[in-house]
C-alpha positions as YAML, in Angstrom:
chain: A
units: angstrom
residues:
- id: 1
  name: UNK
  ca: [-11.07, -24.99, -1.27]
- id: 2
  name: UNK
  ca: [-15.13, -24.80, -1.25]
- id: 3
  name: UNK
  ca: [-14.86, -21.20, -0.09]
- id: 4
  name: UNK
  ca: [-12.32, -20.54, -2.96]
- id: 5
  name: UNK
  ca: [-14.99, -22.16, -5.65]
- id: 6
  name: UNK
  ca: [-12.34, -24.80, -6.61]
- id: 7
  name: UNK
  ca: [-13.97, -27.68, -8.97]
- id: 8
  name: UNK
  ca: [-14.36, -30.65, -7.22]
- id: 9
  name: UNK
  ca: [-13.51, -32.64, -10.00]
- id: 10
  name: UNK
  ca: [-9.74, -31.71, -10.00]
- id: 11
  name: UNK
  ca: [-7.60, -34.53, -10.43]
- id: 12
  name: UNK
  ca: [-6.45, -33.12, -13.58]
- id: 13
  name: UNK
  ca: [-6.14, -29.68, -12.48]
- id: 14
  name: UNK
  ca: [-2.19, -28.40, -13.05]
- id: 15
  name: UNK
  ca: [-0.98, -31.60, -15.39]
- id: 16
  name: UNK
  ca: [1.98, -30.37, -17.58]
- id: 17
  name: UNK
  ca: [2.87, -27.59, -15.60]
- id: 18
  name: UNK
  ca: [5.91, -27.58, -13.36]
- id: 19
  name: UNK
  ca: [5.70, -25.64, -9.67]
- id: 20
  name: UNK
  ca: [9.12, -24.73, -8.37]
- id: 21
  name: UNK
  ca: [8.82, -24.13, -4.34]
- id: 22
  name: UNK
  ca: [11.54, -22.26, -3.30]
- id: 23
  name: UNK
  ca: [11.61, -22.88, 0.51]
- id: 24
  name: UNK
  ca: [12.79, -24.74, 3.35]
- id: 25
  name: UNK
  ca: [12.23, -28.70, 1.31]
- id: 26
  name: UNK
  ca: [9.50, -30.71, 1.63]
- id: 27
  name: UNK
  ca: [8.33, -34.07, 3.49]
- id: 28
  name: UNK
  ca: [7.60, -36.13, 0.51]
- id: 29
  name: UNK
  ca: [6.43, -39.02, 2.55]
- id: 30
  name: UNK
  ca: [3.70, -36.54, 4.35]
- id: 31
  name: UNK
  ca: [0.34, -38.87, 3.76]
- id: 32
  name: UNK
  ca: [-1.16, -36.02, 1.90]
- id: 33
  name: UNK
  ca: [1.94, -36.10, -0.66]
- id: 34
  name: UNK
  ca: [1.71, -39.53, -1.77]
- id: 35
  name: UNK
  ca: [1.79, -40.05, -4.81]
- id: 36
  name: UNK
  ca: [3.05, -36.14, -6.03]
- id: 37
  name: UNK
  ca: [5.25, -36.03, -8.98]
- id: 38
  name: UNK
  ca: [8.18, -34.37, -7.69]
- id: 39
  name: UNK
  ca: [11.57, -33.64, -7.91]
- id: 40
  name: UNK
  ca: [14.10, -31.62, -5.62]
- id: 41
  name: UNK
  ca: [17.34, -30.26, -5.20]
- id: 42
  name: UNK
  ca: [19.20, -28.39, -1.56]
- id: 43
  name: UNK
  ca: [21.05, -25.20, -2.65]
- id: 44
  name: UNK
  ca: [22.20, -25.01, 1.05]
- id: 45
  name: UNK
  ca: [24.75, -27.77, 2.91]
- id: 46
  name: UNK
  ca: [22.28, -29.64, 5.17]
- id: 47
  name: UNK
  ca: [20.16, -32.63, 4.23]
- id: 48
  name: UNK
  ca: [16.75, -31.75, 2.35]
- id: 49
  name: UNK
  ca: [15.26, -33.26, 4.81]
- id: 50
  name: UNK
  ca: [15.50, -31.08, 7.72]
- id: 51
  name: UNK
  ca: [13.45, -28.83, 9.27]
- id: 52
  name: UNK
  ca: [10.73, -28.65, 6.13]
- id: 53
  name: UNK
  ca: [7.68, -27.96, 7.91]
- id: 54
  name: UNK
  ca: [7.13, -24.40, 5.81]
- id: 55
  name: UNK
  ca: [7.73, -25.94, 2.38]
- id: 56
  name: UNK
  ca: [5.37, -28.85, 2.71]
- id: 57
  name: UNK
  ca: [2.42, -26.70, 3.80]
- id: 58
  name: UNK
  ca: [3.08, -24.85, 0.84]
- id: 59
  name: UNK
  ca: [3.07, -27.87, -1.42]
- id: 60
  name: UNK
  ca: [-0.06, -29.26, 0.39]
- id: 61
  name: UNK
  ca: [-2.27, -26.35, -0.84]
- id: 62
  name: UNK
  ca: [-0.98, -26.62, -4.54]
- id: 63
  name: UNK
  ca: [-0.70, -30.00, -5.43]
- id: 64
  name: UNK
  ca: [-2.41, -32.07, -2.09]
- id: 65
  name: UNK
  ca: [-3.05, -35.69, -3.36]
- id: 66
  name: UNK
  ca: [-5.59, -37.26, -1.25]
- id: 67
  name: UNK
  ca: [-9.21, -37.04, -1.32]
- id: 68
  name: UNK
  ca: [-9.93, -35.57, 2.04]
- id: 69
  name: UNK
  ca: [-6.88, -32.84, 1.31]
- id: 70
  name: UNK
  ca: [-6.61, -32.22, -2.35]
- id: 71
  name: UNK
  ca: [-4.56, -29.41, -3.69]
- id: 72
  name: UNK
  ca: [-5.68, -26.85, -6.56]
- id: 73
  name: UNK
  ca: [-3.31, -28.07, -9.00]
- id: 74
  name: UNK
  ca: [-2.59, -32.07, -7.70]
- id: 75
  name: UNK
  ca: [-1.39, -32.81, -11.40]
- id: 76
  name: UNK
  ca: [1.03, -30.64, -11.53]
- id: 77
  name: UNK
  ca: [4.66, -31.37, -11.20]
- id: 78
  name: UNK
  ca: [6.48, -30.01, -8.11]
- id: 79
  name: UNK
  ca: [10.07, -29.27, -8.27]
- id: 80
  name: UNK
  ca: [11.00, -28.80, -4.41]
- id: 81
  name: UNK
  ca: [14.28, -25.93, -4.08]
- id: 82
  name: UNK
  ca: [15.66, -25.73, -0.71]
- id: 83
  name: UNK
  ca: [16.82, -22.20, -0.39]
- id: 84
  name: UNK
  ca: [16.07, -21.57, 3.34]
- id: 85
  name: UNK
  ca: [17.68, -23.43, 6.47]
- id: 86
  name: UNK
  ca: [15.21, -25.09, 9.24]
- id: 87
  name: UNK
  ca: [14.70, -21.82, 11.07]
- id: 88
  name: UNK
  ca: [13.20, -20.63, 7.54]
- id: 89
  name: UNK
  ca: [16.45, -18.27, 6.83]
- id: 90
  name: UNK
  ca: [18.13, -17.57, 3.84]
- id: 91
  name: UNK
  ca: [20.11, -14.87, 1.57]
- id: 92
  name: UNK
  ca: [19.41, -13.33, -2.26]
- id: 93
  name: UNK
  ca: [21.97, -14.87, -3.90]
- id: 94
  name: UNK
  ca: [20.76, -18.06, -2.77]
- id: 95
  name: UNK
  ca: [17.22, -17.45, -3.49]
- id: 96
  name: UNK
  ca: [18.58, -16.07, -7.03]
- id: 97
  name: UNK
  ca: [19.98, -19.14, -7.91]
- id: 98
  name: UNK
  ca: [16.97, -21.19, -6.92]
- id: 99
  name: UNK
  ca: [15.26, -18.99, -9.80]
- id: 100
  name: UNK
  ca: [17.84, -19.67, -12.50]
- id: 101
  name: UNK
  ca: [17.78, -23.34, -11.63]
- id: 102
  name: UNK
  ca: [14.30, -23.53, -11.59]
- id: 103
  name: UNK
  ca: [13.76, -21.69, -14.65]
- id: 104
  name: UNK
  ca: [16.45, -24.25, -16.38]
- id: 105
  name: UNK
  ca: [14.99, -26.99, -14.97]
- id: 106
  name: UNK
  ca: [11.28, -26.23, -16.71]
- id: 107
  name: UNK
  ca: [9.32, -24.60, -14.32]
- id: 108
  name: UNK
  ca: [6.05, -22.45, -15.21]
- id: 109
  name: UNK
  ca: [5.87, -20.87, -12.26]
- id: 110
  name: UNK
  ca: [7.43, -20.12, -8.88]
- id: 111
  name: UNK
  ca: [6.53, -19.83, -5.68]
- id: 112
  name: UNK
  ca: [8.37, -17.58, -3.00]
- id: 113
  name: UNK
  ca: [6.54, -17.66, 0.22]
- id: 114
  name: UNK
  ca: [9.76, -15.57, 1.42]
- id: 115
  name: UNK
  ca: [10.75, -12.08, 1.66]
- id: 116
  name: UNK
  ca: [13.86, -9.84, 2.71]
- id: 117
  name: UNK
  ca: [13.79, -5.75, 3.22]
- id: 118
  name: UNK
  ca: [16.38, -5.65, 0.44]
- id: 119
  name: UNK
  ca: [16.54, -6.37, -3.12]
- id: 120
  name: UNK
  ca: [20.20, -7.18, -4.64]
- id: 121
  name: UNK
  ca: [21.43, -7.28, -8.52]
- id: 122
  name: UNK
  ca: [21.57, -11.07, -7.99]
- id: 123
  name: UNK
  ca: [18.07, -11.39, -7.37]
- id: 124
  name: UNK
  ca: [17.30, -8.71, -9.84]
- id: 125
  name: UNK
  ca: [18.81, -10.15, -12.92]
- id: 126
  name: UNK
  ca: [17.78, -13.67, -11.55]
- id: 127
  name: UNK
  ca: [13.94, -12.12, -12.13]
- id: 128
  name: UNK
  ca: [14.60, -10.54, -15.61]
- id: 129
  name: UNK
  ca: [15.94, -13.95, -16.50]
- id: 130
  name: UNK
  ca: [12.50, -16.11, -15.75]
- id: 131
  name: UNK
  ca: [10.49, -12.88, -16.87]
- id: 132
  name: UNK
  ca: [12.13, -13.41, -20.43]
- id: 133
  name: UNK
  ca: [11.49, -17.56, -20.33]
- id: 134
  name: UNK
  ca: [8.12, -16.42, -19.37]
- id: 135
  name: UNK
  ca: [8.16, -17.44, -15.92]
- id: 136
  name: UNK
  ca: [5.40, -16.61, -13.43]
- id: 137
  name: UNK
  ca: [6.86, -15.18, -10.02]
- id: 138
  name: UNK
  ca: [4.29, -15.59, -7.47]
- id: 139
  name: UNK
  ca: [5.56, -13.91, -4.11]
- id: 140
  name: UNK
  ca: [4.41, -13.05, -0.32]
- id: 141
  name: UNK
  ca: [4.27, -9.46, 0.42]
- id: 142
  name: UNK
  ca: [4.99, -10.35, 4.44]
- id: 143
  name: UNK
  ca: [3.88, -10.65, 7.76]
- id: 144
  name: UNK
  ca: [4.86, -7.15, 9.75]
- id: 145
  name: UNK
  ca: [1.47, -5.15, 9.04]
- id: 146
  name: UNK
  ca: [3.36, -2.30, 8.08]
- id: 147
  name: UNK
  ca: [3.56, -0.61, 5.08]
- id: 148
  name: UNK
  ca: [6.33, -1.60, 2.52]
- id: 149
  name: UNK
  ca: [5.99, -5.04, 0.85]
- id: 150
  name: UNK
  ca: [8.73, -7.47, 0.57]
- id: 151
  name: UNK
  ca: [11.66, -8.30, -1.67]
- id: 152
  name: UNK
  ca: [11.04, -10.25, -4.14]
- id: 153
  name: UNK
  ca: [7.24, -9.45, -4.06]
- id: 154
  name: UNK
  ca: [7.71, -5.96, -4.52]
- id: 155
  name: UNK
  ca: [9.87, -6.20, -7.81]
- id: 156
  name: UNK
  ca: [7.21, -4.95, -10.86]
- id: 157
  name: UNK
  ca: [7.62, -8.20, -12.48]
- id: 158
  name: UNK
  ca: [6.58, -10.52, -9.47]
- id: 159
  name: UNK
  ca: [2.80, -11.26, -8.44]
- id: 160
  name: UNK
  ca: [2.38, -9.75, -4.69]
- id: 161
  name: UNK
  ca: [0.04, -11.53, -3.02]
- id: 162
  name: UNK
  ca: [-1.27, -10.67, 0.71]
- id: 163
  name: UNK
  ca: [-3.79, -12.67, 2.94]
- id: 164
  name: UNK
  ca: [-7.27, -12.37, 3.90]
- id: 165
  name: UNK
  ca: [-9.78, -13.91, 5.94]
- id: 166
  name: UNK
  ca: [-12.79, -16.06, 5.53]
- id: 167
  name: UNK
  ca: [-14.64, -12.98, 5.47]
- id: 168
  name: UNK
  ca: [-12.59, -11.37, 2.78]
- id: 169
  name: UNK
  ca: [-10.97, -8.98, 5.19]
- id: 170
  name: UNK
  ca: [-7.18, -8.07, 4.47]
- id: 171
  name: UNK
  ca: [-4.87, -9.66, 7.28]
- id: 172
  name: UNK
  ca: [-3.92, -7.28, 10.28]
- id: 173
  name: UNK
  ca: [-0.55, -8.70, 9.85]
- id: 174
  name: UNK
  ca: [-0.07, -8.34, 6.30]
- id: 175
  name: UNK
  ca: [2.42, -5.92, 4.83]
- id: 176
  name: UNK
  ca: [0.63, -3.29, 2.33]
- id: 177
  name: UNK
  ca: [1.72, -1.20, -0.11]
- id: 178
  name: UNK
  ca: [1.08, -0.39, -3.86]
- id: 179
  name: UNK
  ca: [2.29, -3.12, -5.42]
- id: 180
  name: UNK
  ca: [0.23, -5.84, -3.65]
- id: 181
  name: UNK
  ca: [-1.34, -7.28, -6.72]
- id: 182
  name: UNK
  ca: [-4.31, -9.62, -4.90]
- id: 183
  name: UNK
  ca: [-5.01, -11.42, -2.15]
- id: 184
  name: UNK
  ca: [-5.54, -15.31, -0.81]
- id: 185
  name: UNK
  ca: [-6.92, -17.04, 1.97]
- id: 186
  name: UNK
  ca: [-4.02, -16.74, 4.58]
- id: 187
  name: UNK
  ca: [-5.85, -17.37, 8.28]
- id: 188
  name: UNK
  ca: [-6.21, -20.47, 10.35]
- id: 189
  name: UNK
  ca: [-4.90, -22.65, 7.16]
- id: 190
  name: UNK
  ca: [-5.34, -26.15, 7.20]
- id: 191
  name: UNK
  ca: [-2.34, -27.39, 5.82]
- id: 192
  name: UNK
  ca: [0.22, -30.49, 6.01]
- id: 193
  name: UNK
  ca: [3.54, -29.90, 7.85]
- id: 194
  name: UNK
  ca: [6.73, -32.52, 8.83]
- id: 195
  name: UNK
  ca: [6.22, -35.75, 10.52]
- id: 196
  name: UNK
  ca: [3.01, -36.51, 9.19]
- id: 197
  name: UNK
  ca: [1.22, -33.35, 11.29]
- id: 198
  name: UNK
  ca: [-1.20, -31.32, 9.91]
- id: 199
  name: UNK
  ca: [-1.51, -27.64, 10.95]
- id: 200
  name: UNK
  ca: [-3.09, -24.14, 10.96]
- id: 201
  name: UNK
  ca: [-0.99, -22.34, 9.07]
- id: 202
  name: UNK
  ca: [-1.54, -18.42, 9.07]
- id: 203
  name: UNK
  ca: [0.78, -15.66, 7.15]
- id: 204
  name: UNK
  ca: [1.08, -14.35, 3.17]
- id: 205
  name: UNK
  ca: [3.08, -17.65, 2.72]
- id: 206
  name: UNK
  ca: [0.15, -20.08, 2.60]
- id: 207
  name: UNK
  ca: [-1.43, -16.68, 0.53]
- id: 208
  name: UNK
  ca: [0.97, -17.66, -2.09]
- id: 209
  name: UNK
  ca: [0.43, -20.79, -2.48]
- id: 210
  name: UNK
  ca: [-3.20, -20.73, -3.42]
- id: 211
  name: UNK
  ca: [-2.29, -18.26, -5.80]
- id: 212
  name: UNK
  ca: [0.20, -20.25, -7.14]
- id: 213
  name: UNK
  ca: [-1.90, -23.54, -7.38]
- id: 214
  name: UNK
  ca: [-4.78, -21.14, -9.03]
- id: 215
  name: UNK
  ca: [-2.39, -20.17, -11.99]
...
Protein backbone atom coordinates (compact mmCIF):
# COMPACT_ATOMS: atom_id res chain seq x y z
CA UNK A 1 0.00 0.00 0.00
CA UNK A 2 3.08 2.54 0.78
CA UNK A 3 4.53 1.67 -2.61
CA UNK A 4 1.05 2.35 -4.21
CA UNK A 5 0.95 6.02 -2.34
CA UNK A 6 -2.30 4.96 -0.53
CA UNK A 7 -3.30 7.65 2.34
CA UNK A 8 -2.69 6.37 5.51
CA UNK A 9 -5.56 7.89 6.89
CA UNK A 10 -8.12 5.59 5.10
CA UNK A 11 -10.71 4.42 7.26
CA UNK A 12 -13.14 6.22 5.24
CA UNK A 13 -11.80 5.37 1.99
CA UNK A 14 -14.75 3.41 -0.25
CA UNK A 15 -17.92 4.29 2.26
CA UNK A 16 -21.15 4.20 0.10
CA UNK A 17 -19.87 2.26 -2.55
CA UNK A 18 -20.74 -1.38 -3.00
CA UNK A 19 -17.80 -4.01 -4.37
CA UNK A 20 -19.30 -7.11 -5.89
CA UNK A 21 -16.44 -10.03 -5.91
CA UNK A 22 -17.33 -12.44 -8.24
CA UNK A 23 -15.19 -15.48 -7.19
CA UNK A 24 -14.80 -18.52 -5.33
CA UNK A 25 -16.67 -16.81 -1.63
CA UNK A 26 -14.97 -15.46 0.99
CA UNK A 27 -13.83 -16.36 4.74
CA UNK A 28 -15.66 -13.69 6.53
CA UNK A 29 -14.29 -14.71 9.84
CA UNK A 30 -10.50 -14.26 8.32
CA UNK A 31 -8.98 -11.83 11.29
CA UNK A 32 -8.27 -9.29 8.67
CA UNK A 33 -12.17 -9.24 7.70
CA UNK A 34 -13.58 -8.43 10.92
CA UNK A 35 -15.65 -6.14 11.03
CA UNK A 36 -16.32 -5.77 6.82
CA UNK A 37 -19.75 -4.85 5.83
CA UNK A 38 -20.70 -7.59 3.70
CA UNK A 39 -23.16 -9.50 2.16
CA UNK A 40 -23.10 -12.76 -0.11
CA UNK A 41 -24.89 -15.03 -2.13
CA UNK A 42 -23.54 -18.92 -3.93
CA UNK A 43 -24.75 -19.06 -7.58
CA UNK A 44 -23.28 -22.64 -7.58
CA UNK A 45 -24.74 -25.85 -5.30
CA UNK A 46 -21.99 -26.16 -2.64
CA UNK A 47 -21.78 -24.26 0.64
CA UNK A 48 -20.19 -20.62 0.36
CA UNK A 49 -17.95 -21.68 2.47
CA UNK A 50 -15.76 -23.98 0.66
CA UNK A 51 -12.70 -23.77 -0.82
CA UNK A 52 -12.57 -19.61 -0.74
CA UNK A 53 -9.03 -19.05 -0.47
CA UNK A 54 -8.99 -16.87 -4.02
CA UNK A 55 -11.95 -14.67 -3.10
CA UNK A 56 -10.76 -13.61 0.31
CA UNK A 57 -7.33 -12.49 -0.94
CA UNK A 58 -9.16 -10.50 -3.23
CA UNK A 59 -11.34 -8.90 -0.59
CA UNK A 60 -8.26 -8.42 1.70
CA UNK A 61 -6.62 -5.92 -0.72
CA UNK A 62 -9.93 -3.87 -1.22
CA UNK A 63 -11.57 -3.54 1.87
CA UNK A 64 -8.78 -5.18 4.67
CA UNK A 65 -10.03 -3.99 8.16
CA UNK A 66 -7.25 -4.13 10.52
CA UNK A 67 -4.55 -1.80 11.16
CA UNK A 68 -1.56 -3.88 10.33
CA UNK A 69 -3.56 -5.07 6.89
CA UNK A 70 -5.85 -2.36 5.78
CA UNK A 71 -7.47 -2.44 2.42
CA UNK A 72 -7.75 0.63 -0.13
CA UNK A 73 -11.33 0.98 0.19
CA UNK A 74 -12.11 -0.71 4.03
CA UNK A 75 -15.47 1.38 4.01
CA UNK A 76 -16.79 0.08 1.33
CA UNK A 77 -19.47 -2.49 1.21
CA UNK A 78 -18.56 -5.95 -0.16
CA UNK A 79 -21.13 -8.04 -1.73
CA UNK A 80 -19.32 -11.59 -1.94
CA UNK A 81 -20.80 -13.74 -5.45
CA UNK A 82 -19.69 -17.22 -5.55
CA UNK A 83 -19.43 -18.00 -9.19
CA UNK A 84 -16.41 -20.40 -9.17
CA UNK A 85 -16.17 -23.95 -7.37
CA UNK A 86 -13.05 -24.64 -4.85
CA UNK A 87 -10.69 -25.56 -7.66
CA UNK A 88 -11.45 -21.81 -8.88
CA UNK A 89 -13.69 -23.16 -12.01
CA UNK A 90 -16.59 -21.84 -13.45
CA UNK A 91 -18.77 -21.18 -16.79
CA UNK A 92 -20.21 -17.67 -18.58
CA UNK A 93 -23.52 -18.09 -17.90
CA UNK A 94 -22.75 -18.39 -14.41
CA UNK A 95 -20.41 -15.58 -14.25
CA UNK A 96 -23.25 -13.60 -16.32
CA UNK A 97 -25.63 -13.96 -13.81
CA UNK A 98 -23.32 -12.96 -11.00
CA UNK A 99 -23.25 -9.53 -13.06
CA UNK A 100 -27.00 -9.08 -13.35
CA UNK A 101 -27.38 -9.92 -9.69
CA UNK A 102 -24.83 -7.79 -8.68
CA UNK A 103 -25.83 -4.96 -10.69
CA UNK A 104 -29.56 -5.45 -9.08
CA UNK A 105 -28.32 -5.79 -5.91
CA UNK A 106 -26.44 -2.07 -5.98
CA UNK A 107 -23.09 -2.61 -6.80
CA UNK A 108 -20.65 0.26 -8.21
CA UNK A 109 -18.29 -1.84 -9.32
CA UNK A 110 -17.16 -5.40 -10.01
CA UNK A 111 -14.44 -7.30 -9.68
CA UNK A 112 -13.57 -10.42 -11.96
CA UNK A 113 -10.24 -11.78 -11.06
CA UNK A 114 -11.36 -14.61 -13.69
CA UNK A 115 -11.03 -15.23 -17.25
CA UNK A 116 -12.11 -17.86 -20.02
CA UNK A 117 -10.68 -17.99 -23.89
CA UNK A 118 -14.29 -17.44 -24.94
CA UNK A 119 -16.80 -14.82 -24.72
CA UNK A 120 -20.65 -15.98 -24.99
CA UNK A 121 -23.99 -13.73 -25.65
CA UNK A 122 -24.76 -14.44 -21.97
CA UNK A 123 -21.86 -12.76 -20.76
CA UNK A 124 -22.11 -10.21 -23.46
CA UNK A 125 -25.51 -8.83 -22.80
CA UNK A 126 -24.81 -9.45 -19.00
CA UNK A 127 -21.92 -6.51 -19.65
CA UNK A 128 -24.15 -4.12 -21.76
CA UNK A 129 -26.58 -4.46 -18.90
CA UNK A 130 -24.12 -3.01 -15.91
CA UNK A 131 -22.47 -0.71 -18.68
CA UNK A 132 -26.03 1.01 -19.00
CA UNK A 133 -26.57 1.10 -14.83
CA UNK A 134 -23.18 2.53 -15.01
CA UNK A 135 -21.35 -0.23 -13.62
CA UNK A 136 -17.55 -0.40 -13.46
CA UNK A 137 -16.15 -3.88 -14.77
CA UNK A 138 -12.78 -4.28 -13.45
CA UNK A 139 -11.22 -7.59 -14.97
CA UNK A 140 -7.79 -9.76 -15.06
CA UNK A 141 -6.29 -10.06 -18.40
CA UNK A 142 -4.58 -13.68 -17.22
CA UNK A 143 -1.79 -15.58 -16.27
CA UNK A 144 -0.38 -17.56 -19.63
CA UNK A 145 2.22 -14.77 -20.85
CA UNK A 146 0.96 -15.04 -24.15
CA UNK A 147 -0.60 -12.74 -26.19
CA UNK A 148 -4.49 -12.54 -26.20
CA UNK A 149 -6.16 -11.22 -23.02
CA UNK A 150 -9.00 -12.86 -21.35
CA UNK A 151 -12.78 -13.00 -21.53
CA UNK A 152 -14.35 -10.80 -19.80
CA UNK A 153 -11.27 -8.43 -19.66
CA UNK A 154 -10.99 -8.18 -23.18
CA UNK A 155 -14.69 -6.98 -23.87
CA UNK A 156 -14.27 -2.88 -24.82
CA UNK A 157 -16.42 -2.06 -21.97
CA UNK A 158 -14.39 -3.88 -19.13
CA UNK A 159 -11.15 -2.35 -17.40
CA UNK A 160 -8.13 -4.92 -18.29
CA UNK A 161 -5.82 -4.85 -15.82
CA UNK A 162 -2.33 -6.88 -15.88
CA UNK A 163 0.40 -7.14 -13.09
CA UNK A 164 3.66 -5.70 -12.44
CA UNK A 165 6.38 -5.80 -10.11
CA UNK A 166 7.80 -3.72 -7.37
CA UNK A 167 9.94 -2.33 -9.92
CA UNK A 168 7.18 -1.43 -12.27
CA UNK A 169 8.09 -4.20 -14.67
CA UNK A 170 5.06 -5.96 -16.53
CA UNK A 171 4.67 -9.68 -15.20
CA UNK A 172 6.43 -12.47 -17.36
CA UNK A 173 3.29 -14.33 -16.84
CA UNK A 174 0.85 -11.85 -17.74
CA UNK A 175 -1.29 -12.13 -20.84
CA UNK A 176 -0.81 -8.92 -23.25
CA UNK A 177 -2.58 -7.59 -25.82
CA UNK A 178 -4.21 -4.22 -26.91
CA UNK A 179 -6.78 -3.93 -24.75
CA UNK A 180 -4.87 -4.16 -21.42
CA UNK A 181 -5.97 -0.87 -20.04
CA UNK A 182 -3.26 -0.56 -16.86
CA UNK A 183 -1.50 -2.35 -14.63
CA UNK A 184 -1.30 -3.28 -10.58
CA UNK A 185 0.99 -4.67 -8.26
CA UNK A 186 0.53 -8.51 -8.92
CA UNK A 187 4.00 -10.27 -7.42
CA UNK A 188 4.74 -11.82 -4.10
CA UNK A 189 1.24 -10.29 -2.70
CA UNK A 190 0.67 -10.24 0.79
CA UNK A 191 -2.72 -11.12 1.11
CA UNK A 192 -5.32 -13.04 3.51
CA UNK A 193 -6.49 -16.51 2.39
CA UNK A 194 -8.94 -19.42 4.27
CA UNK A 195 -8.36 -20.60 7.71
CA UNK A 196 -7.00 -17.59 9.04
CA UNK A 197 -3.55 -17.93 6.68
CA UNK A 198 -2.07 -15.23 5.12
CA UNK A 199 -0.25 -15.63 1.78
CA UNK A 200 1.84 -14.46 -1.22
CA UNK A 201 -0.41 -14.21 -3.69
CA UNK A 202 1.02 -13.64 -7.33
CA UNK A 203 -1.17 -13.45 -10.78
CA UNK A 204 -3.51 -10.47 -12.59
CA UNK A 205 -6.13 -11.55 -9.94
CA UNK A 206 -4.66 -9.76 -6.93
CA UNK A 207 -3.88 -6.98 -10.07
CA UNK A 208 -7.54 -6.50 -10.02
CA UNK A 209 -8.19 -6.03 -6.93
CA UNK A 210 -6.06 -3.02 -6.23
CA UNK A 211 -7.56 -1.60 -9.12
CA UNK A 212 -10.75 -2.23 -7.95
CA UNK A 213 -10.21 -0.91 -4.31
CA UNK A 214 -8.45 2.31 -6.15
CA UNK A 215 -11.80 3.17 -8.01
Amino acid sequence: MNWLGAQDDRRESGRGITVAVLDTGIDINHESLLGLNYSEVSLLDDSVEDGVGHGTGIASIIAGQTDAFLGLAPSSEVLSVKVLNSDGVGDSFTIAKGIVLSVDQGADIINLSLGGFSSSAAMDQAIQYAKSKDVLLVSAVGNDGTEGVLYPARHKDVIAVSSVDAKSRISSFASYGPEVDLAAPGVGIVTAWEDNHFVEFSGTSIATAFVSGAL
